[in-house]
C-alpha positions, -999 to 999 in steps of 0.1 A, spaced: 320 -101 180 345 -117 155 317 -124 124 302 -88 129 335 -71 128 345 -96 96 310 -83 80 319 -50 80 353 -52 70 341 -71 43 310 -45 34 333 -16 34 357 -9 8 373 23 19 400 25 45 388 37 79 402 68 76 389 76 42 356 66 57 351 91 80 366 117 63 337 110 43 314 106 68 321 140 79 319 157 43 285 143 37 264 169 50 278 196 35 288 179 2 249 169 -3 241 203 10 266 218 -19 250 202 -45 214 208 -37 221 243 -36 245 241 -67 217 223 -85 184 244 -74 213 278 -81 212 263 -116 178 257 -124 161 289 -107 184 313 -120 215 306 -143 195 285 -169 167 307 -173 189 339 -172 211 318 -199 176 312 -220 170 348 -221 201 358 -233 197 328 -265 161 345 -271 182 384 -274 218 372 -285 205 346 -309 223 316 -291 217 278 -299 190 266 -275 203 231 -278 234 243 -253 210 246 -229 191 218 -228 219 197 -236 246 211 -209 211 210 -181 210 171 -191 248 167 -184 244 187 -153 220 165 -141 236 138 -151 264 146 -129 245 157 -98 226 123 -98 258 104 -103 273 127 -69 241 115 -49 244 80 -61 280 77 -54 276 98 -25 247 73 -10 270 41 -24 298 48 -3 283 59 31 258 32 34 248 43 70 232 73 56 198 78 79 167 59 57 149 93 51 177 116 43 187 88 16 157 85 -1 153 126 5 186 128 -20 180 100 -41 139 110 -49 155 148 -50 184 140 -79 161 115 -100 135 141 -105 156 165 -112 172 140 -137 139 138 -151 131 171 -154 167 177 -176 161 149 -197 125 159 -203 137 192 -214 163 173 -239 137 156 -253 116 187 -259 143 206 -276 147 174 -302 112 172 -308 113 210 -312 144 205 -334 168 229 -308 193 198 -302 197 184 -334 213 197 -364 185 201 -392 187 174 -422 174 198 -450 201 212 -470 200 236 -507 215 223 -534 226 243 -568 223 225 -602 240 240 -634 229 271 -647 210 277 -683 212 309 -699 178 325 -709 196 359 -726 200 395 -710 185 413 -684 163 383 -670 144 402 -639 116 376 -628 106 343 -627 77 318 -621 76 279 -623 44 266 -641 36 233 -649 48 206 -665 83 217 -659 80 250 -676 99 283 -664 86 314 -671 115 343 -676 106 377 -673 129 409 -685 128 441 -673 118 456 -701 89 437 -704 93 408 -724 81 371 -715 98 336 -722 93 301 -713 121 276 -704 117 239 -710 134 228 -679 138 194 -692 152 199 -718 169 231 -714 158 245 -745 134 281 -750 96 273 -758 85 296 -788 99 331 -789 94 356 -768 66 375 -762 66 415 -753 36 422 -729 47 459 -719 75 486 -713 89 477 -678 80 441 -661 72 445 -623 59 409 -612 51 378 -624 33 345 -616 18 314 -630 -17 301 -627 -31 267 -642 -23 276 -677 -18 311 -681 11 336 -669 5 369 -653 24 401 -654 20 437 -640 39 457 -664 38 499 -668 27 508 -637 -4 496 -628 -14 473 -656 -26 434 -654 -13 412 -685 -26 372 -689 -3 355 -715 -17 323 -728 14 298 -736 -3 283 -765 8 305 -800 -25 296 -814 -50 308 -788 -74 335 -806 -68 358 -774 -32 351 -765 -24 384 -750 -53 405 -726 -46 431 -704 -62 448 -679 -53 486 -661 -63 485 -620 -40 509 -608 -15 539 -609 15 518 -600 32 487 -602 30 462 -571 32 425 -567 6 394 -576 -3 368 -555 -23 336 -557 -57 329 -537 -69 295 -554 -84 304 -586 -79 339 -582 -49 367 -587 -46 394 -559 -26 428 -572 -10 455 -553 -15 490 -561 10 507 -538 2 543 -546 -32 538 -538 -28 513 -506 -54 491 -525 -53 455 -535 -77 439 -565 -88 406 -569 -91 395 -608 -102 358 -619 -84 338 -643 -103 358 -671 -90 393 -656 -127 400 -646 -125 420 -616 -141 409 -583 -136 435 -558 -108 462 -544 -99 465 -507 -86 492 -491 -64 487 -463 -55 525 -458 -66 560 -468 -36 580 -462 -15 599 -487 19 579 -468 8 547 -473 22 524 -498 12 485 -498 43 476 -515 41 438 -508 11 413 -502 10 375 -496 -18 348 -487 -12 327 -459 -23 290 -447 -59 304 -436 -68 324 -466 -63 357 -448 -42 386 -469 -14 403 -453 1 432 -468 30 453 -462 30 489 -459 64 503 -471 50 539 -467 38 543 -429 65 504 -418 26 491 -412 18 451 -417 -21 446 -423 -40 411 -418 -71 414 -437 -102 385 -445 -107 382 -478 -144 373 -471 -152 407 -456 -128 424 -465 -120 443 -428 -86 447 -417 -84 419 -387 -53 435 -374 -22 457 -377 8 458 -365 36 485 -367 72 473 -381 105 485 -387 117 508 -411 128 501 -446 105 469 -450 107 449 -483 100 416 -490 69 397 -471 62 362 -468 41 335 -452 51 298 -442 48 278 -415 29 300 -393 52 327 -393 46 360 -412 79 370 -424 94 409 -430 127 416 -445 144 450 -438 171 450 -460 183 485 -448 186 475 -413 204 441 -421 175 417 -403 143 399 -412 114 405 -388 94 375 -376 58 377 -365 31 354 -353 5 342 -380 -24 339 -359 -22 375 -339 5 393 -351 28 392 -321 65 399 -327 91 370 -321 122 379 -306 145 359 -327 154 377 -359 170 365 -388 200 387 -398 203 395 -437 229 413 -458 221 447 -469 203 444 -505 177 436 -528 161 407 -512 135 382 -524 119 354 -500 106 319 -506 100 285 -486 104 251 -499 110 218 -478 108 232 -443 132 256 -455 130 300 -460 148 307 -484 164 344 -489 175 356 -524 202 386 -520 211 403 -548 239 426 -534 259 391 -519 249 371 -551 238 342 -531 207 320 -514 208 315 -479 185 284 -460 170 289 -429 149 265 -412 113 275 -407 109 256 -373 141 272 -352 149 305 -371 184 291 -376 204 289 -406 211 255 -419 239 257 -436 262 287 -456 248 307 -478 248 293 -512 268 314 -541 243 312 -573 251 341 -594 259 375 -601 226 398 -593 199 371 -582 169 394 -581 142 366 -575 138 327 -565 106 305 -565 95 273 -559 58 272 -574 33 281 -555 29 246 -538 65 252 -521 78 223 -535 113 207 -535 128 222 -567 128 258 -576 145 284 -594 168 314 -588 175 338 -617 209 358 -620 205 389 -637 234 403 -642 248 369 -657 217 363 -680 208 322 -668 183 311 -644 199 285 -621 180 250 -605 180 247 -566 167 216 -549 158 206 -511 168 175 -498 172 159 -466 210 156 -457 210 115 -456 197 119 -495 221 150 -506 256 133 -497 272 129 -526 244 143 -549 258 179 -566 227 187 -581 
């Protein structure tokens, strides 16, 4: 009797009466944290999870305090089944099989949320260079190549910037009464000026047809680019033309016949489909550019503005209400998470992962990630008046954000947060 008494003193490490105070908190201290845990998982995180999708909360709380929670629960069973070693066979393995898979199923969850890019702070961050002054009233801009800026004024003038060097290239050209848009393709730059009218500057001063212009419409809408081809809004008439590089035209489509509608804004996406905004009737068409039937249509909030297309996302911003609206490329669905804005002219691009939000009432730029919604980082302060930002039509790293009511254009540049510490720009 002596040895098997000495074995378990020397097995146990708990006085005796610690030991069966355990012993008879085991059952309901397992029982506890069973129902704690499966409380947790069937109701509090999802019901949490819902209110990130309404309120807007960081996901990565969730996955990261159900990891912990795990964590802890398997730690309870292990210490739990360390301690009372006399635990019946079954019930042991019952506990222990029960907390490891619900280990696994928090970590799995971790790990989805940092592949999706919930739990991790995002390493893309804007960055503001030194500002060049192109002279007054500078309204729009587009980057063409070989690091050449194009300026427009409102009133209709043109200029080109040698980034580079920071010097103007020629003098400026007049190409109407009142600038609306403008955009660069291969060598040429495009501008709808006076309502309604198509204009193809030619940068070189010698070309025998350096100026050509072509009327479409009764108003003044936005360009956009479809390969080797410009598409042009014609918001009075809810039409959009397609031109080729020589302003012949190629066809009209018309997404609407009613006296309300007004296709104010129109991008391309990924796919080659059209989308255009309907300031008019708050209506967002899909169209196909190969037949030109209206795929799909969606009804939006009021006081739509600005539209954009990246990462398969359709983007909508409503100034007036203080929010941009997100939607899904591929069938239009509405996603709940919104992006709030400041009330203002606003003006949207994407470059490096990154949407970037030009708002001319809080003179800034504000970055927010295209995979979670979120914003990366403060808004940026550019300028007074910004009243347009691009970054080519590739969406590459470097772009430019012009500031009106100070006359310069200013650079900004994406860069992954290990690369941008310590560079200002």
């Amino acid at each position: 009797m002596l040895p098997v008494l000495r074995g378990k003193r020397q097995r146990s490490r708990c006085p005796a009466r610690l030991r069966r105070s355990l012993r008879g908190l085991r059952g309901p201290i397992a029982t506890h944290a069973i129902l704690l845990f499966a409380i947790f998982y069937a109701i509090v995180l999802p019901a949490f999870s819902i209110a990130a999708l309404l309120l807007v909360l960081p996901s990565r709380a969730v996955t990261i305090g159900g990891c912990l929670l795990t964590v802890l629960i398997l730690g309870l069973f292990l210490s739990l089944e360390s301690i009372n070693g006399d635990i019946h066979p079954p019930r042991r393995r019952l506990l222990v099989g029960t907390a490891t898979s619900f280990a696994i199923v928090g970590c799995a969850s971790l790990v989805i949320g940092i592949v999706n890019g919930d739990a991790l702070p995002q390493r893309s961050r804007l960055i503001a260079g030194s500002e060049i002054q192109v002279g007054k009233d500078p309204y729009r801009l587009a980057v063409g190549r070989n690091k050449t800026l194009w300026i427009g004024e409102r009133d209709g003038k043109i200029k080109g910037i040698d980034t580079s060097l920071r010097q103007p290239i020629g003098t400026p050209v007049r190409v109407g009464n009142r600038l609306e848009d403008l955009a660069a393709l291969e060598n040429y730059v495009f501008a709808v000026v006076d309502r309604g009218k198509l204009v193809r500057l030619d940068p070189d001063p010698t070309a025998p047809r350096r100026l050509v212009g072509r009327r479409y419409g009764s108003s003044g809408g936005e360009i956009a680019i479809d390969g080797e081809s410009l598409l042009v809004s014609d918001p009075a008439s809810a039409r959009v033309y397609r031109f080729s590089v020589d302003l012949k035209p190629i066809k009209s489509i018309q997404v609407n016949t009613r006296r309300e509608a007004d296709a104010t804004a129109i991008a391309v996406d990924e796919d080659g489909f059209l989308w255009v905004l309907d300031a008019g009737l708050n209506v967002l068409y899909k169209v196909s550019l190969e037949t030109d039937e209206v795929l799909l249509w969606k009804q939006i909030a009021g006081g739509p503005e600005a539209l954009l297309v990246a990462g398969g996302v359709v983007y909508v911003a409503h100034p007036s209400l203080g929010f941009i609206e997100k939607r899904e490329q591929a069938t239009g669905r509405l996603l709940r998470r919104r992006i709030p804005i400041a009330t203002g002219p606003t003006r949207l691009s994407s470059a490096g992962g990154l949407l970037v939000i030009c708002n001319a009432k809080t003179d800034s730029v504000s970055p927010v990630s295209l995979k979670t919604g979120r914003r990366v980082e403060a808004a940026l302060q550019v300028g007074a008046m910004p009243t347009d930002v691009d970054f080519g039509p590739h969406g590459g790293g470097k772009g430019w954000v012009v500031n009106r009511r100070d006359g310069n254009v200013m650079p900004l540049t994406v860069k992954s947060a290990s690369r941008a510490n310590g560079d200002g720009g």
